[in-house]
N, C-alpha and C positions, 0 to 999 in steps of 0.2 A: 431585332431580326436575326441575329446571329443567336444571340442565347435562341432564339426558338430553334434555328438549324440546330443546335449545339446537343440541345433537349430532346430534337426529333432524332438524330446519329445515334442519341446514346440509348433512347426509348426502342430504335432497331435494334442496336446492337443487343440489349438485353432479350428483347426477345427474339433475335436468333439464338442464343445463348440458350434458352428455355427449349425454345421447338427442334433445335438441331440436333438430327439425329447423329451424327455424327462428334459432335460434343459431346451429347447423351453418354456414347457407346465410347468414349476417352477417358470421361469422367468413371464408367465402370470399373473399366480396366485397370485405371491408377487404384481404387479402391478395393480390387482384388488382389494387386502388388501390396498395400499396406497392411488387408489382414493374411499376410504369408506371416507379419512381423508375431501377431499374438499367437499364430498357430503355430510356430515355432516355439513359442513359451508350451502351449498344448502339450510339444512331443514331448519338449525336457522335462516337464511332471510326468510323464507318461516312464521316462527313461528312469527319471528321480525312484520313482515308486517302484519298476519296475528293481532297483540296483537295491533298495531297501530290502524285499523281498530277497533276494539272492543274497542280503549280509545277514538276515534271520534266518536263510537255511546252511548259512556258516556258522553262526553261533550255535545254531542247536546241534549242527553235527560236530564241532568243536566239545559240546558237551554230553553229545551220544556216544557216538562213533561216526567215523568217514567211512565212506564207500570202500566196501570191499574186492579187493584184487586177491584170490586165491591161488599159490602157487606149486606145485608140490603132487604129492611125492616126489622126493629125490632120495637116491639110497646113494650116499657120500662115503667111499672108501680112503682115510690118508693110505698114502704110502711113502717109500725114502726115494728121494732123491737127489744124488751125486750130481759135484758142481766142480768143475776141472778148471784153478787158474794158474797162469805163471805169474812166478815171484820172483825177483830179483833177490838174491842174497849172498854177500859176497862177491861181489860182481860174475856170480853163476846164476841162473836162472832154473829154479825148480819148479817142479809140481803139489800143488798144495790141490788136498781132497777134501768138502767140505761137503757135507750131508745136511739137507733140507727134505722139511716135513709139507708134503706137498696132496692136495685133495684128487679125485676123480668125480664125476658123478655122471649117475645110472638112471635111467627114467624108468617106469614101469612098462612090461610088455604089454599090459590091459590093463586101462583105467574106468571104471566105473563112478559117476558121482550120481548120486541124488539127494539132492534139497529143496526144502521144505518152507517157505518164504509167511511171514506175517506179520503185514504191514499193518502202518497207523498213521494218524495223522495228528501230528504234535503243534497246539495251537499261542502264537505270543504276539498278539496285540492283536492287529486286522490280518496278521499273516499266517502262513501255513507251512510246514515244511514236513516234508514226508520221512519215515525211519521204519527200521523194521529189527525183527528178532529173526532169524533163521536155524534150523536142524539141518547140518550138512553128513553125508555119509559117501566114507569115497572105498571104496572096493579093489581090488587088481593084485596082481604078481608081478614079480621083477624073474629073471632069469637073471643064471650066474655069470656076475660082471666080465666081459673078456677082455683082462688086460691086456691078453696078446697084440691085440689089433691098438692097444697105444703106445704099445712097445717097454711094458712096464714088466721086469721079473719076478715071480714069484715069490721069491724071499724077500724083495721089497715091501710087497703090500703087509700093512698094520691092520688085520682082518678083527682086532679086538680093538678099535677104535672107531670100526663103521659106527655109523649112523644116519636115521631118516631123518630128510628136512621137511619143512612143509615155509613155504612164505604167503605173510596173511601185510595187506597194507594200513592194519590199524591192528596193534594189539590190543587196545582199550575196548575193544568189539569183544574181545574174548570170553563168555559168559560161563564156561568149569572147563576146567583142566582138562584139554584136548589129550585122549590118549591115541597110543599106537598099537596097534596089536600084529605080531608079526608071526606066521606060524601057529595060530593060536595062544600066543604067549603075550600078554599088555605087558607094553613099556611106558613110563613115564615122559611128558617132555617139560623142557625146561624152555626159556627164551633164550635166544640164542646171538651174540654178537660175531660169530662170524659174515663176514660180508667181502668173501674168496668169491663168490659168482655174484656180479652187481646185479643180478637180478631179483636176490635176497637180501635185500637193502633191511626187512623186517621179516623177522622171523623165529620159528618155534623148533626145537629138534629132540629126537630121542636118542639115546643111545641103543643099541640094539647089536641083539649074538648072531652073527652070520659067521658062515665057516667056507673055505673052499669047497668045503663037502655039500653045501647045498647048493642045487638046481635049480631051484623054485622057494621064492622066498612069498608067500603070500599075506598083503597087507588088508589090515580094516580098520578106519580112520572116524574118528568121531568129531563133526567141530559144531559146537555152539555159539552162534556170531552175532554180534549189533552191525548193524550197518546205517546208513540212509542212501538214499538216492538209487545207489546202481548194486548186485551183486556177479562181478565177472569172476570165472574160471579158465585154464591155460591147456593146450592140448598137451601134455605130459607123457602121456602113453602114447606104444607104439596105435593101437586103438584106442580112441579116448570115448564114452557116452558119456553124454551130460542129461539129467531131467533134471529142470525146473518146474514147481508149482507153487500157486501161490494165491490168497483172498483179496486178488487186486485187479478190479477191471479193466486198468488203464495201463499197460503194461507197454515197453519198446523191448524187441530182440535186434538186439546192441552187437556191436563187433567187427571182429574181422567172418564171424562166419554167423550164418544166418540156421535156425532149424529145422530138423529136417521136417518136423511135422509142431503142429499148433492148437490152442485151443482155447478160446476166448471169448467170457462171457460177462455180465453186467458186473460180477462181484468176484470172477476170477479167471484164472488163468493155466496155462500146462505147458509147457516146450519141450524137445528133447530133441540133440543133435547129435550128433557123431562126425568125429574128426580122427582121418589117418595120420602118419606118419609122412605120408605124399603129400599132406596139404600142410607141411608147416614149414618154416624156413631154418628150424633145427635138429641138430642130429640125438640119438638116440644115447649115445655116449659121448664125454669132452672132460677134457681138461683147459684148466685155467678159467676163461670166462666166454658165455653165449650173451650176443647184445641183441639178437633178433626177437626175443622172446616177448618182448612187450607189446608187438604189432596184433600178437596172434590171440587178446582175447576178445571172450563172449562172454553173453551171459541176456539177463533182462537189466532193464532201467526202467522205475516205477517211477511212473506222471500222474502229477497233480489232475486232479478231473478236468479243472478247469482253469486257465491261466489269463484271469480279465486283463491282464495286461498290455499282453499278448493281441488278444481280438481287438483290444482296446488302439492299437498299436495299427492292425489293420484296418478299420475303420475310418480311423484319422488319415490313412493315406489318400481319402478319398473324400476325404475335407472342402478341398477347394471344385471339387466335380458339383458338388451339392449349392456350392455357392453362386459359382457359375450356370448353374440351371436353376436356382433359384431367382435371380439376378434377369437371367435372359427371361424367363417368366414374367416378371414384374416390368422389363422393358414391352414384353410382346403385351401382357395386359394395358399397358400404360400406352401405347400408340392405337390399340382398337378403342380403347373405352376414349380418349382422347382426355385424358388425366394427363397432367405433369406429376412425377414425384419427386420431390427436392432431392438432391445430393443425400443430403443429410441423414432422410430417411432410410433410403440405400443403407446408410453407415450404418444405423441401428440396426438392421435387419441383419447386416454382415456380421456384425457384432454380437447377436443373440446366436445364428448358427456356429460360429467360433466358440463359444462360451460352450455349448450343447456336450461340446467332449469335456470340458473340466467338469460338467455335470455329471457324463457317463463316467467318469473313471471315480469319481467319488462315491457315487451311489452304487458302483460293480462292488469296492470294495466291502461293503455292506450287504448286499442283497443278490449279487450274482449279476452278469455280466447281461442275462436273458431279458432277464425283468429290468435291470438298470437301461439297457437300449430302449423299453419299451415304456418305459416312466420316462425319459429324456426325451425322446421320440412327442409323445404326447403334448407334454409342457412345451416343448418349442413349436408346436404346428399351432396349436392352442395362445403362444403368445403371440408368431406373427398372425396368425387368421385375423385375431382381436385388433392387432395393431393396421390388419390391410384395412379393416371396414370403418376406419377414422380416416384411412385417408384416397380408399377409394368411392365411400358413401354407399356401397352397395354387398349385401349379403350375399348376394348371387358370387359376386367376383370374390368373397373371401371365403364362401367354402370351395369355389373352384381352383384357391390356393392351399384351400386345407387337403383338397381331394391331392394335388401336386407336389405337395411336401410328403405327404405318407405313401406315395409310389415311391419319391426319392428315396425315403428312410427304407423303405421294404426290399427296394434294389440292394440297397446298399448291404442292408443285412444277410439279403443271400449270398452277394458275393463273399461278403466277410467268414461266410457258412462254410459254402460251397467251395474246398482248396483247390480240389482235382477240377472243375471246371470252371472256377473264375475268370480265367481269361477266354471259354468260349461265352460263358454268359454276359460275363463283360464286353464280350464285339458285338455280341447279338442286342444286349440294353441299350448299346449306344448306336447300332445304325437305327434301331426303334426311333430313341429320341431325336438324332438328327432328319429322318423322316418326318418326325410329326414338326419337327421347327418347321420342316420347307414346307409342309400342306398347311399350316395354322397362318405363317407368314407370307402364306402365295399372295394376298390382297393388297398388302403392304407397297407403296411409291415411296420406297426411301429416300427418293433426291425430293419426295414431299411430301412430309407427315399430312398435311391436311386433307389429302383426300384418303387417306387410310381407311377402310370401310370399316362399319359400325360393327361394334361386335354382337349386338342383337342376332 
């Protein structure tokens, strides 16, 4: 008599275990908590792959050239300058005069650049890294230096030791011998280790004939450059234009200043800006050193077309949305049709949607990120469909999860699309979905699955 009590307790017990909705919808939730654990492994390949990428487009610009920062003209005047100390000597205290060889520098009053950009794309293993060649030509005048206003004398300045600088941040870019041409006269330049203004940490200089006597010193600059990634320029002139062009349709205008006008098309590109003397945070003449000047450049930065990584990176956020409407699907089908689905199964299914991104991120890097969503996409709606109609006996209810899984995958993909409206289309997807939950499960007596109406 007891073993039957014993048998009948535990025979309830199990099947409230089975029917309880509330079980049911426990049992979910711990199993959306466990695949956080493999989707987590998901991002770190996503991150891994992604940090690969970024050390192939260090090695090849390690072996190109780095991004170029362009500095310059500066027309650099030495001159003398007197240094006043006392000395003790004798226990008298004298005046000792020591003369130091000290720089000025001059900007241009009108700067002119235009360059000429053409890029490539340099290919080592599954990855991509972008580089380019460019023709730079810089234009402009200086007016004659006015020591007065730095309180420097006349006889001081060393007028046969001027020189133009120009600072480039990768001399390895340099593809022929940048000249100077000052007044119509080419000067040679040499590389140069002065690094009197930290701002020319890297840099190229000519010597060049300036006299008191000139007014207008007129410059024309030739630079042949490698780069990869980015090419910035410095507002240096009291006026500065800049035009960029280039065979690249993927271009960023980068910076502290943006262009005045633009031009962008599938395979190229045009900017051109202009910056005063009023929009920079340095002056026009200085001695010793300017630290402001690094805030102030521009220019473009050439983007990969496509960075599966990336998308790949956005989609996975949105990982466990999928699971969870999948999940609550397979709950609301499973209390109309009046099916149980074991646990277990649950787990498979969680399990195959989790996998679905280690699928897309392999096959993006192969075949592009489009068609990799839409090949992974397929295989998994295609494997659970197969897998619902084993275990719900009915073709009706698994293409009605095949139709359910490729809204989800199509959602997803717009949003991952769509930057500028993702989060209105993402309010709007989801008061959709929680509407159609409340009118699918209006029938529903949750404190009692069994009279759940039929889903005929």
């Amino acid at each position: 008599m007891n073993t039957e009590n014993t048998t009948t307790i535990i025979s309830r017990f199990n099947t409230w275990l089975k029917e309880s909705v509330m079980v049911k919808l426990f049992s979910i939730t711990i199993l959306i908590l466990f695949l956080l654990i493999p989707q987590s492994w998901v991002n770190s390949i996503i991150e891994e792959r992604q940090g690969r990428l970024n050390e192939v487009m260090t090695e090849v610009s390690e072996k190109w050239s780095y991004a170029q920062d362009v500095t310059g003209p500066v027309l650099v005047v030495p001159y003398k300058k007197q240094h006043t100390t006392q000395v003790l000597v004798a226990g008298k205290t004298e005046e000792h005069i020591t003369t130091t060889t000290e720089e000025a520098y001059f900007l241009p009053e009108e700067l002119k650049i235009k360059s000429e950009i053409n890029p490539e794309t340099l290919h080592r293993g599954l990855f991509d890294a972008i580089v380019y060649n460019s023709n730079t030509t810089m234009k402009g005048s200086f007016v004659k230096p006015d020591f007065g206003a730095l309180n420097i004398e006349d006889e001081n300045i060393l007028w046969n030791e001027a020189y133009v600088m120009l600072g480039l941040s990768d001399l390895r870019g340099i593809g022929e011998t940048p000249l100077i041409s000052i007044n119509n006269k080419q000067y040679k330049t040499e590389p140069s280790s002065n690094v009197t203004a930290s701002l020319f940490t890297r840099n190229i200089a000519g010597k060049v004939n300036v006299s008191p006597n000139d007014n207008i010193l007129t410059f024309n600059v030739k630079l042949s450059l490698k780069g990869s990634s980015y090419l910035y320029f410095y507002p240096m002139g009291k006026t500065t234009q800049v035009s960029i062009n280039g065979n690249w349709g993927n271009p960023s205008f980068d910076g502290a200043y943006l262009p005045e006008s633009r031009t962008v098309t599938d395979d190229a590109f045009s900017a051109t800006w202009k910056v005063l003397n009023y929009n920079r945070p340095f002056p026009q003449q200085w001695l010793g050193t300017v630290n402001t000047l690094a805030a102030t450049a521009f220019g473009v930065k050439l983007l990969l077309p496509v960075d599966q990584y990336q998308q790949s990176t956005r989609t996975a956020k949105y990982s466990i949305l999928i699971v969870l409407l999948t999940f609550v699907s397979l709950l609301l089908i499973e209390l109309m049709v009046k099916i149980n689905i074991h646990p277990f199964q649950y787990s498979l299914i969680g399990v195959a949607l989790v996998i679905y991104y280690s699928l897309l991120i392999s096959l993006s890097e192969h075949i592009g990120f489009d068609l990799a969503y839409l090949t992974s996409s397929i295989a998994i709606i295609v494997l659970i469909s197969t897998y619902s109609l084993s275990v719900f006996k009915s073709y009706k209810i698994s293409v009605l999860l095949s139709v359910l899984l490729t809204a989800f995958y199509t959602y997803i993909y717009i949003l991952t699309q769509e930057q500028d409206y993702a989060l209105l289309l993402g309010s709007i997807g989801l008061f959709i979905i929680i509407g159609t939950l409340m009118y699918v499960s209006r029938g529903i007596d949750w404190y009692n699955p069994k009279k759940v109406r039929s889903a005929e």
